[in-house]
N, CA, C and O atoms as a Maestro MAE file, in Angstrom:
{
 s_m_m2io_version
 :::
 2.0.0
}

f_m_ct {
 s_m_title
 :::
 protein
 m_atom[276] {
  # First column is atom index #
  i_m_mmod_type
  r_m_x_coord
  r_m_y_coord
  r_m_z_coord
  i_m_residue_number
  s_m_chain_name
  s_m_pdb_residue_name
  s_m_pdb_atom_name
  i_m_atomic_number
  :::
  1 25 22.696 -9.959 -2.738 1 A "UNK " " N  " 7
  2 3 21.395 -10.041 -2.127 1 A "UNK " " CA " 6
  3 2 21.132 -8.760 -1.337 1 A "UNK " " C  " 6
  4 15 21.913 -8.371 -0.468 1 A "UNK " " O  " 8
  5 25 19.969 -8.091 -1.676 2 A "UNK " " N  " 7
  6 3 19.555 -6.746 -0.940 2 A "UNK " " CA " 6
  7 2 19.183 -7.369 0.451 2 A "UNK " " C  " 6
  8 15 18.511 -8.386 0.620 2 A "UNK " " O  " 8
  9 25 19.836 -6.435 1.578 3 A "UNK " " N  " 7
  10 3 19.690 -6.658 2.904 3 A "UNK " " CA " 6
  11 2 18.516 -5.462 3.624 3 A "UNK " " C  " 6
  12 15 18.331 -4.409 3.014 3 A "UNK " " O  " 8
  13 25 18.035 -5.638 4.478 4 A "UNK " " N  " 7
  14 3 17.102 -4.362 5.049 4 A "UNK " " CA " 6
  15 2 18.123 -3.158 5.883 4 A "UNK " " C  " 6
  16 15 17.797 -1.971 5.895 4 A "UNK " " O  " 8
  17 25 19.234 -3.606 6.479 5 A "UNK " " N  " 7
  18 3 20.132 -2.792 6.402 5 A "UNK " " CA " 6
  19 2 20.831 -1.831 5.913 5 A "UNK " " C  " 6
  20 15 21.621 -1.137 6.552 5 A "UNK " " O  " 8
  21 25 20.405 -1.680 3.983 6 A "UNK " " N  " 7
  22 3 21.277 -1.355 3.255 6 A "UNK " " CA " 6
  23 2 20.034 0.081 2.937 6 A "UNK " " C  " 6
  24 15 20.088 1.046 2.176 6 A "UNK " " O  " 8
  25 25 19.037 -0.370 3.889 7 A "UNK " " N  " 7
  26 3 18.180 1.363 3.559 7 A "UNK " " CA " 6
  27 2 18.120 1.757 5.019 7 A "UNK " " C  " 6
  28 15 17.899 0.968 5.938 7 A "UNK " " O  " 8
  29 25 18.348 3.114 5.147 8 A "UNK " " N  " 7
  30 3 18.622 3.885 6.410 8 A "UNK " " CA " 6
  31 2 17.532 3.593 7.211 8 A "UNK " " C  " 6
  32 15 17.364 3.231 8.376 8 A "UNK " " O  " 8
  33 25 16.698 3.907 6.055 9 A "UNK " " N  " 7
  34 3 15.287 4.250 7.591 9 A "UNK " " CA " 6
  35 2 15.096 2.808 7.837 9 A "UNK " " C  " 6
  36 15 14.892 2.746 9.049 9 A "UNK " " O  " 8
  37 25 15.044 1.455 7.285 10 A "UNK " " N  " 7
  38 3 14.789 0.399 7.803 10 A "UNK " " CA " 6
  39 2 15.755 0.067 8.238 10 A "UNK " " C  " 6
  40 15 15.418 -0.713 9.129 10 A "UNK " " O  " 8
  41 25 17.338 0.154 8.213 11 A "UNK " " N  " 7
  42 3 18.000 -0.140 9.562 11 A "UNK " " CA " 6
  43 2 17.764 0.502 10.947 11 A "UNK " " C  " 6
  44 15 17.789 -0.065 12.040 11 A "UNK " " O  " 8
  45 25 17.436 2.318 10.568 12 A "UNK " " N  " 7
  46 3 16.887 2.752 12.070 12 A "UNK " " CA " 6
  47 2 15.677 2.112 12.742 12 A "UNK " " C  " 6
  48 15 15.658 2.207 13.969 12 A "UNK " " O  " 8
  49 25 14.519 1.386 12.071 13 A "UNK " " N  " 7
  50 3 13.462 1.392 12.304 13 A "UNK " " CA " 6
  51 2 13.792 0.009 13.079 13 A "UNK " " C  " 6
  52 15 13.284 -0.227 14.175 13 A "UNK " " O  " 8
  53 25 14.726 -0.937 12.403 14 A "UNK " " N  " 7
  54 3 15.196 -2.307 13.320 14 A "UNK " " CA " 6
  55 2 16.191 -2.244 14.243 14 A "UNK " " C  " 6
  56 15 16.445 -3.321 14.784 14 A "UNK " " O  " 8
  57 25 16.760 -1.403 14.548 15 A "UNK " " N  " 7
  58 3 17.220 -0.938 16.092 15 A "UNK " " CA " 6
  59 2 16.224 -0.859 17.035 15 A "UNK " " C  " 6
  60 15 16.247 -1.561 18.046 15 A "UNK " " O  " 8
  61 25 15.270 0.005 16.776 16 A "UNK " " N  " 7
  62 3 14.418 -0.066 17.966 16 A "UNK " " CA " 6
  63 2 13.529 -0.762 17.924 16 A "UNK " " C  " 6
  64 15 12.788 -0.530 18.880 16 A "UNK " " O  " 8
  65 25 12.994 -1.917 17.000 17 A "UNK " " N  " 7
  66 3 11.914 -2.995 17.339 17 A "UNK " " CA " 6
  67 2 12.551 -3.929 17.924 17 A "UNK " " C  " 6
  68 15 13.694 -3.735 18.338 17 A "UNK " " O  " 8
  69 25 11.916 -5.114 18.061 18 A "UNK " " N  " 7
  70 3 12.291 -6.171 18.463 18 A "UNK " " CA " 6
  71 2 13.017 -6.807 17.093 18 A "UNK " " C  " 6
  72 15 13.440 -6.209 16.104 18 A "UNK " " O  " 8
  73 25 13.007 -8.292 17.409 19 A "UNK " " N  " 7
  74 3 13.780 -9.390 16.578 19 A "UNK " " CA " 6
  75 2 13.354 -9.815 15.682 19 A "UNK " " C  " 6
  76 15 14.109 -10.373 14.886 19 A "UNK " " O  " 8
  77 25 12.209 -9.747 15.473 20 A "UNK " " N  " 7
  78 3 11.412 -10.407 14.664 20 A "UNK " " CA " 6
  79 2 10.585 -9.799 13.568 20 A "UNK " " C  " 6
  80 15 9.449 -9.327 13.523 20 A "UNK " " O  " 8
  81 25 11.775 -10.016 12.499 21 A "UNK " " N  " 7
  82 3 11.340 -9.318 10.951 21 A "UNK " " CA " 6
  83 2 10.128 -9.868 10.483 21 A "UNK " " C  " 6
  84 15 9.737 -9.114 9.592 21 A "UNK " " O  " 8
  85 25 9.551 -10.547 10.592 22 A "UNK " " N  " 7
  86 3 8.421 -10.603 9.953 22 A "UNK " " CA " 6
  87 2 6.975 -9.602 10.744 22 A "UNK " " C  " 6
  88 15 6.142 -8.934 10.131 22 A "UNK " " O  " 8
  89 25 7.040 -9.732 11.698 23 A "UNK " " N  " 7
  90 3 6.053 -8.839 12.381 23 A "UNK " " CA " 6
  91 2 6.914 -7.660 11.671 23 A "UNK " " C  " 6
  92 15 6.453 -7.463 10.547 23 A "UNK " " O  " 8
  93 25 8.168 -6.695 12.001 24 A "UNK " " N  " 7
  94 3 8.396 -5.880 11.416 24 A "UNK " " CA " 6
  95 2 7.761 -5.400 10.524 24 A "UNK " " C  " 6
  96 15 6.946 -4.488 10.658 24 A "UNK " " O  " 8
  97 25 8.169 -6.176 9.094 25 A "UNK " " N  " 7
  98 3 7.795 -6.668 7.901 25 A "UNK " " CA " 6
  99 2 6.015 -5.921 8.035 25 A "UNK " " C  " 6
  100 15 5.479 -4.848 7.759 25 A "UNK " " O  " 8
  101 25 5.658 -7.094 8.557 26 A "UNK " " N  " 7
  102 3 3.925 -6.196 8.427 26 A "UNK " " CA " 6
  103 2 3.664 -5.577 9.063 26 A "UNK " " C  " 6
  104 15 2.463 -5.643 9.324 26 A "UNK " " O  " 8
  105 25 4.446 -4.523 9.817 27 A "UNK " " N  " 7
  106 3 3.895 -3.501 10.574 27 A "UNK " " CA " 6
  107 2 4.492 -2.542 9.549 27 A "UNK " " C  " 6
  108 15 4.433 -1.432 10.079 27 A "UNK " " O  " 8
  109 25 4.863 -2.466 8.725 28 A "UNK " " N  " 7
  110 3 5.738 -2.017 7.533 28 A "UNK " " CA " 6
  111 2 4.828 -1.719 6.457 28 A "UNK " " C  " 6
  112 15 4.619 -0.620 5.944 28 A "UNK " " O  " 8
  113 25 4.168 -3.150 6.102 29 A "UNK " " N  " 7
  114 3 3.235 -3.007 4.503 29 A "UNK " " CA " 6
  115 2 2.322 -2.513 4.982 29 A "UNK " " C  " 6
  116 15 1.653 -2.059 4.054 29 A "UNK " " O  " 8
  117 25 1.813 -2.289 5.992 30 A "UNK " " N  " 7
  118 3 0.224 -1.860 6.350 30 A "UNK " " CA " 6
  119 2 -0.254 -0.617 6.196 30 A "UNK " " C  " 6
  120 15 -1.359 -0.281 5.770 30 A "UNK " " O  " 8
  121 25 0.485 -0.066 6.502 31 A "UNK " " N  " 7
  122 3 0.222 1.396 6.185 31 A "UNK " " CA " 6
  123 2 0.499 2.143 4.642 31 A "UNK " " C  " 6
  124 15 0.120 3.212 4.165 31 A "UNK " " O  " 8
  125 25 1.687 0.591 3.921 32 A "UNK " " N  " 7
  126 3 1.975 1.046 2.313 32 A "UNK " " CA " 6
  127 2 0.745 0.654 1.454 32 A "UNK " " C  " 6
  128 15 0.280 1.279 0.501 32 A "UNK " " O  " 8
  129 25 0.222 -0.776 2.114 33 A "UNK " " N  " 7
  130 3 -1.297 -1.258 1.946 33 A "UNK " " CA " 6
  131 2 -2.287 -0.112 1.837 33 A "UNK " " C  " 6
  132 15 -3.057 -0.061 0.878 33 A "UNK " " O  " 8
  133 25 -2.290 0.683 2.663 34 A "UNK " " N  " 7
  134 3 -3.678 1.532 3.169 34 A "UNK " " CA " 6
  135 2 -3.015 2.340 1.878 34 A "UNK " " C  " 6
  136 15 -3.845 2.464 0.978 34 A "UNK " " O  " 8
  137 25 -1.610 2.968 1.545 35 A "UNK " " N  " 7
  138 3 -1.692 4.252 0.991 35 A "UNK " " CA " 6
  139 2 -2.010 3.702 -1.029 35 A "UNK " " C  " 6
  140 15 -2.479 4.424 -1.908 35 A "UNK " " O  " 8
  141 25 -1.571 2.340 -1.148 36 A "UNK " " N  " 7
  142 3 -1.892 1.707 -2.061 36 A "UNK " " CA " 6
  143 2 -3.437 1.914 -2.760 36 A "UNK " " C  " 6
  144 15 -3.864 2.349 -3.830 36 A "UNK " " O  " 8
  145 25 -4.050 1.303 -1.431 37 A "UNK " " N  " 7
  146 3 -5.809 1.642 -1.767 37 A "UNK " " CA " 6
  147 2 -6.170 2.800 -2.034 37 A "UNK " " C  " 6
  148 15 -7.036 3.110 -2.852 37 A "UNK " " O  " 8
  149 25 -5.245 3.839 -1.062 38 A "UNK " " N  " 7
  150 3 -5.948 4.972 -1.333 38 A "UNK " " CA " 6
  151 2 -5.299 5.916 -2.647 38 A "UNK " " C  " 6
  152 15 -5.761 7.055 -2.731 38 A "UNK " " O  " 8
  153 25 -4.461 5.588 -3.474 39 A "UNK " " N  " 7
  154 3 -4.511 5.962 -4.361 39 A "UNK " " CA " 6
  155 2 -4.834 5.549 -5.790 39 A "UNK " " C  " 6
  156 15 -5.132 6.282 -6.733 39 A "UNK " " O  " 8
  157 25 -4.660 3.620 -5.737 40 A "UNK " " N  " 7
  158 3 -5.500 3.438 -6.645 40 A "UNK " " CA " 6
  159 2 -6.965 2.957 -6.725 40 A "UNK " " C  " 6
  160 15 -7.539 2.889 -7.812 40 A "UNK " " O  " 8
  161 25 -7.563 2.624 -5.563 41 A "UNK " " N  " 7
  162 3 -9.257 2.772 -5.452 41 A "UNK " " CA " 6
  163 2 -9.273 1.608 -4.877 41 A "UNK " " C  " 6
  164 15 -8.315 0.877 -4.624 41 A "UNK " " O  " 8
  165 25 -10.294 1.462 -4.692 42 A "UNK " " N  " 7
  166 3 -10.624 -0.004 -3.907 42 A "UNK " " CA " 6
  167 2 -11.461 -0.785 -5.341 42 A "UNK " " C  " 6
  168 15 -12.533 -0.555 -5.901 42 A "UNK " " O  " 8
  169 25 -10.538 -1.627 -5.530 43 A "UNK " " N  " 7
  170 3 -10.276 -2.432 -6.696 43 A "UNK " " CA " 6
  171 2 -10.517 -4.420 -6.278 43 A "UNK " " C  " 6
  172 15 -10.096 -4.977 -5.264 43 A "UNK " " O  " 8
  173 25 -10.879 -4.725 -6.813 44 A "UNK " " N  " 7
  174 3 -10.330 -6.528 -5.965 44 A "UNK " " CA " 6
  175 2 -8.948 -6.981 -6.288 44 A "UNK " " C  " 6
  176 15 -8.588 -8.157 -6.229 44 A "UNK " " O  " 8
  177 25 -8.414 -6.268 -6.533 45 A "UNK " " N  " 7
  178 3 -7.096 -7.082 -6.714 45 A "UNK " " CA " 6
  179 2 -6.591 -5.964 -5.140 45 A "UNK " " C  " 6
  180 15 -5.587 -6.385 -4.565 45 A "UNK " " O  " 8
  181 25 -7.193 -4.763 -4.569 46 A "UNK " " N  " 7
  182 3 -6.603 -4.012 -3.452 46 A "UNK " " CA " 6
  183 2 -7.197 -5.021 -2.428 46 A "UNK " " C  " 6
  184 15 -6.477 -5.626 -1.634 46 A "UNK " " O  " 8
  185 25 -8.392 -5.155 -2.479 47 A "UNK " " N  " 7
  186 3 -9.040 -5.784 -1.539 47 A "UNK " " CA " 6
  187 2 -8.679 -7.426 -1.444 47 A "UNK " " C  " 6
  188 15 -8.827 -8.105 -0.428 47 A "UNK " " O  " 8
  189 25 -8.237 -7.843 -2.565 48 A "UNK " " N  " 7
  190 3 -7.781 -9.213 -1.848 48 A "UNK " " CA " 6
  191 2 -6.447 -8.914 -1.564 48 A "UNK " " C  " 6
  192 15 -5.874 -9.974 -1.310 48 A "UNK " " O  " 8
  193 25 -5.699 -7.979 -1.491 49 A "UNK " " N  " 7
  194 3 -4.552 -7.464 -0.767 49 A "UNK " " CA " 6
  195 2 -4.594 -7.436 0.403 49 A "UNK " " C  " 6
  196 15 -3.898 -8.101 1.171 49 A "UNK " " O  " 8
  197 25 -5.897 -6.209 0.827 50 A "UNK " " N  " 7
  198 3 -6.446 -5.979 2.104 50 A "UNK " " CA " 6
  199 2 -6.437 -7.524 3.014 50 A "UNK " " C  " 6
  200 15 -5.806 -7.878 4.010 50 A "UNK " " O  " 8
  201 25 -7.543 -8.276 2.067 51 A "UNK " " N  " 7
  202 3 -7.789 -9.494 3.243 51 A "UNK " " CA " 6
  203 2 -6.715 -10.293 3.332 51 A "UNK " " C  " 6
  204 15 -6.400 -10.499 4.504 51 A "UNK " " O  " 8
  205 25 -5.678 -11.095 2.124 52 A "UNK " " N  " 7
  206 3 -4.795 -11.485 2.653 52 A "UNK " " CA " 6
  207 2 -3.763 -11.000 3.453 52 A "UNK " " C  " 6
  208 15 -3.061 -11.935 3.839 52 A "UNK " " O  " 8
  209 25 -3.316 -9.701 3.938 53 A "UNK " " N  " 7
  210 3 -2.871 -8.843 4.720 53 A "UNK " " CA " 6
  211 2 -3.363 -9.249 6.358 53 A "UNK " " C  " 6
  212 15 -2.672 -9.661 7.290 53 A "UNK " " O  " 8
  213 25 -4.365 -9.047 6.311 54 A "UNK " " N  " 7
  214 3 -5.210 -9.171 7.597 54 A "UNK " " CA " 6
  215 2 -5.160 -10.460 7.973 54 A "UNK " " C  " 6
  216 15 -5.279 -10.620 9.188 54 A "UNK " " O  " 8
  217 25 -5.002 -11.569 7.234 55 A "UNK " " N  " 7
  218 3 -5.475 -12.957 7.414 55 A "UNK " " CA " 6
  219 2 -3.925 -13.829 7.871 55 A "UNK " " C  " 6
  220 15 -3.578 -14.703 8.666 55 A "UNK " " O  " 8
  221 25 -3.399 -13.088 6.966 56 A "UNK " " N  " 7
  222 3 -1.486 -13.232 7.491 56 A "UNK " " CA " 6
  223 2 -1.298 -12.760 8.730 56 A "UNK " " C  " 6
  224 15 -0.925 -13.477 9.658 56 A "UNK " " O  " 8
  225 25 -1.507 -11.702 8.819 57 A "UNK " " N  " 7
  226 3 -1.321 -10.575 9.880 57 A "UNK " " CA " 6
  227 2 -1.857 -11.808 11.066 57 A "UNK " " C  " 6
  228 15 -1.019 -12.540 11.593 57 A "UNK " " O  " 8
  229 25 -2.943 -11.890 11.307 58 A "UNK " " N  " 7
  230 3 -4.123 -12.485 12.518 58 A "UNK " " CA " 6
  231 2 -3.368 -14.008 12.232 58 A "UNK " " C  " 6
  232 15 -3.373 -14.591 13.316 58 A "UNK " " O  " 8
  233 25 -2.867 -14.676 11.418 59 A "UNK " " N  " 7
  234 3 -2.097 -16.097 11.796 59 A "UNK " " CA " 6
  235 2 -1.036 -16.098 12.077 59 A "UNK " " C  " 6
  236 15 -0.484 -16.885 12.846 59 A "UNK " " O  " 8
  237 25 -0.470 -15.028 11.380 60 A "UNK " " N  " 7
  238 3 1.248 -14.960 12.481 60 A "UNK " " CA " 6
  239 2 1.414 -14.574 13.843 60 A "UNK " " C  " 6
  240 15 2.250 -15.117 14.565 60 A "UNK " " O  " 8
  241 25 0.396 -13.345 14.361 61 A "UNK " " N  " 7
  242 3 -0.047 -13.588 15.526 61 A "UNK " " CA " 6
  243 2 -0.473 -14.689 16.707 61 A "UNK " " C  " 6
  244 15 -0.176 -14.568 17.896 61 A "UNK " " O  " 8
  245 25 -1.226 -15.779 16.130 62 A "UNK " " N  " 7
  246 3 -1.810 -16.562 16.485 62 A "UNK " " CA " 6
  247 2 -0.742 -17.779 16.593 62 A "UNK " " C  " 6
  248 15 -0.712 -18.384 17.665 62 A "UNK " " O  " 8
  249 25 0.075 -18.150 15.625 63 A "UNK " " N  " 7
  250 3 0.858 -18.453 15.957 63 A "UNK " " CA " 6
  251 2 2.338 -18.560 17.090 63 A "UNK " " C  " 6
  252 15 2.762 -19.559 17.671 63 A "UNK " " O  " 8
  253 25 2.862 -17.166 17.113 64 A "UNK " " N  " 7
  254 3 3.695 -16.733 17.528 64 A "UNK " " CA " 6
  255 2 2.591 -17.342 18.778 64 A "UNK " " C  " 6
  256 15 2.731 -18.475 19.238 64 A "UNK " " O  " 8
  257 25 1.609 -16.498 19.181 65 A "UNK " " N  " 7
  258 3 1.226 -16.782 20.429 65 A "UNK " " CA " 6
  259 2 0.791 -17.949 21.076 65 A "UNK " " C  " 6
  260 15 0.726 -18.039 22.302 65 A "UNK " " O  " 8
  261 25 0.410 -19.090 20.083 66 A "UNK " " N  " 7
  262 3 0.638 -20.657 20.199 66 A "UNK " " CA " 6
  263 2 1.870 -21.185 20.711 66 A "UNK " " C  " 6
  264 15 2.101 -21.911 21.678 66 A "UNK " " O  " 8
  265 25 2.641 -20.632 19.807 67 A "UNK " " N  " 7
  266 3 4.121 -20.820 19.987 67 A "UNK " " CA " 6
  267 2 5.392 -20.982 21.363 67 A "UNK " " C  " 6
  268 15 6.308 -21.723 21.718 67 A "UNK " " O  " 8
  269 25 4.689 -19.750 21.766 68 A "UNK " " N  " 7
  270 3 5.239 -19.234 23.257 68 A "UNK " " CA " 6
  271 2 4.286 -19.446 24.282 68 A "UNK " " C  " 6
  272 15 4.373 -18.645 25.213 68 A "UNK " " O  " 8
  273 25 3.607 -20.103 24.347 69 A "UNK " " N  " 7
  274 3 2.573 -20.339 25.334 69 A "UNK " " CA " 6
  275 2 3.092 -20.672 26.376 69 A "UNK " " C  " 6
  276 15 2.395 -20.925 27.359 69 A "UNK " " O  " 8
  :::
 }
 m_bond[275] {
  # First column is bond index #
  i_m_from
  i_m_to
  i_m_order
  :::
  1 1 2 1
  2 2 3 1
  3 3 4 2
  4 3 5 1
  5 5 6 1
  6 6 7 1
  7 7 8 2
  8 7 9 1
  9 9 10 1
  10 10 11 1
  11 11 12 2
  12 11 13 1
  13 13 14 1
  14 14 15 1
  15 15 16 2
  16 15 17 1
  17 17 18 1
  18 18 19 1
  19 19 20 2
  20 19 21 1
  21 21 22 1
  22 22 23 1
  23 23 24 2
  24 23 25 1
  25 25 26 1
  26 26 27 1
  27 27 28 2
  28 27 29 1
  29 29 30 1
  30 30 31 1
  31 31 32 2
  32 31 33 1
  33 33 34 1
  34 34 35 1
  35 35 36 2
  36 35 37 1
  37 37 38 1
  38 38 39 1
  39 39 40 2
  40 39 41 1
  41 41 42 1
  42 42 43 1
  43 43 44 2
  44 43 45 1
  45 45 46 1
  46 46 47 1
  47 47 48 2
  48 47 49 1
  49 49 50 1
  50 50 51 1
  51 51 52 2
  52 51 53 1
  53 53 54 1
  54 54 55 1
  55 55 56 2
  56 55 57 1
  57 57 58 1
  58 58 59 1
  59 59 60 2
  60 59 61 1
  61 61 62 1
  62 62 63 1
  63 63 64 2
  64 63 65 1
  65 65 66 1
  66 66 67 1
  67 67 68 2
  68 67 69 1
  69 69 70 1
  70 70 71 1
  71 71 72 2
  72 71 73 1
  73 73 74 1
  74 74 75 1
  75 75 76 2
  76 75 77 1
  77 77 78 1
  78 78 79 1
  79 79 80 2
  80 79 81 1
  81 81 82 1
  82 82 83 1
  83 83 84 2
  84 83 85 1
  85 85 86 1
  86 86 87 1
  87 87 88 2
  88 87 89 1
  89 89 90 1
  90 90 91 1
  91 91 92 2
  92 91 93 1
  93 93 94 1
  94 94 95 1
  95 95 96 2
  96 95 97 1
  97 97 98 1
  98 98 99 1
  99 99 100 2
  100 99 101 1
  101 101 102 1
  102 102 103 1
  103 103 104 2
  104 103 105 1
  105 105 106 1
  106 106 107 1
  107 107 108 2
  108 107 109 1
  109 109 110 1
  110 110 111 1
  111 111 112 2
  112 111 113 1
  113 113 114 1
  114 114 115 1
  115 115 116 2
  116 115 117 1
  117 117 118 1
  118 118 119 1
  119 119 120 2
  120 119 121 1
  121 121 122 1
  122 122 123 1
  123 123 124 2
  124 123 125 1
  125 125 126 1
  126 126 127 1
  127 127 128 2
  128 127 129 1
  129 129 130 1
  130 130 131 1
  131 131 132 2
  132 131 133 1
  133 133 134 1
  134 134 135 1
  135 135 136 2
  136 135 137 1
  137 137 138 1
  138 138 139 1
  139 139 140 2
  140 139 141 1
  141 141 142 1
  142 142 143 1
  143 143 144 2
  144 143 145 1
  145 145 146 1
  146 146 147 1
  147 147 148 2
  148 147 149 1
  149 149 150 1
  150 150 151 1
  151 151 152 2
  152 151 153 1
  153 153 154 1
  154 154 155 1
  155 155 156 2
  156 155 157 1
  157 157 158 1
  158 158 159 1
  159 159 160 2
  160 159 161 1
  161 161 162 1
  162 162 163 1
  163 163 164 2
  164 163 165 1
  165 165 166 1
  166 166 167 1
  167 167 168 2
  168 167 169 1
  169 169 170 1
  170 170 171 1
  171 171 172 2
  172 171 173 1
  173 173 174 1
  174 174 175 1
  175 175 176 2
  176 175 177 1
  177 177 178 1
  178 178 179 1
  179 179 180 2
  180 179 181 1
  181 181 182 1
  182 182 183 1
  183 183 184 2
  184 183 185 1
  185 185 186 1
  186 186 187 1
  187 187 188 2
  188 187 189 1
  189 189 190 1
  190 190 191 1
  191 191 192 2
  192 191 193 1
  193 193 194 1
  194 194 195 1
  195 195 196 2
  196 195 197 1
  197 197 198 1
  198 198 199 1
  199 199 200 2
  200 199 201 1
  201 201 202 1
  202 202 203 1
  203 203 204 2
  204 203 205 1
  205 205 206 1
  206 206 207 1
  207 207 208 2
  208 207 209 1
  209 209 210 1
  210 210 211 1
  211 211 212 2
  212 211 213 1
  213 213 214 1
  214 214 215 1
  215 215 216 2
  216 215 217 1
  217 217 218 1
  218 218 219 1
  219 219 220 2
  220 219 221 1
  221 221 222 1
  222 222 223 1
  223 223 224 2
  224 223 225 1
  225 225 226 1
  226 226 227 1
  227 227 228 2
  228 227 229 1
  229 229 230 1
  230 230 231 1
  231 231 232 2
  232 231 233 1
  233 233 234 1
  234 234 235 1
  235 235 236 2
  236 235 237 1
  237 237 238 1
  238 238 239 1
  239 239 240 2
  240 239 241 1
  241 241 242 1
  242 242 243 1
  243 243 244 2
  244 243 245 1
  245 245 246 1
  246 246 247 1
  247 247 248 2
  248 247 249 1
  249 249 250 1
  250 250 251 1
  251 251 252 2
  252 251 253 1
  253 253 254 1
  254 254 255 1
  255 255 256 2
  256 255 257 1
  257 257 258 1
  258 258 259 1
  259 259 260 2
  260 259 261 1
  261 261 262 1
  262 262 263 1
  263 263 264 2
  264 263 265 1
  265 265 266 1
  266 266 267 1
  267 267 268 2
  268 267 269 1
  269 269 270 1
  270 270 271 1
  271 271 272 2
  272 271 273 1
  273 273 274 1
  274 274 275 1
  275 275 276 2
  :::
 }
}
């Protein structure tokens, strides 16, 4: 089983975040998201990328912050 450990820059990059790989995780695709669109166009299969991105993004938030209230 591939671990996130087993690539340099994402073991350096999880030293200095916090605990919690999934925020990681999408602070990760977002910017692979943006470079996605911008090289193959804004397409609907990018854009329902885009929104489910955002819509994940804004409920795991919302959660987490339910969560710990």
């Amino acid at each position: 089983m591939v671990d996130y450990r087993d690539f340099p820059l994402l073991r350096r990059l999880a030293q200095f975040g916090g605990q919690d790989t999934v925020f990681d995780l999408l602070l990760l695709l977002g910017p692979l998201l943006i470079m996605s669109i911008a090289l193959i166009g804004r397409t609907a299969v990018t854009g329902a990328l885009a929104i489910g991105y955002i819509l994940f993004f804004l409920g795991y938030l919302l959660y987490k912050g339910l969560r710990y209230r």
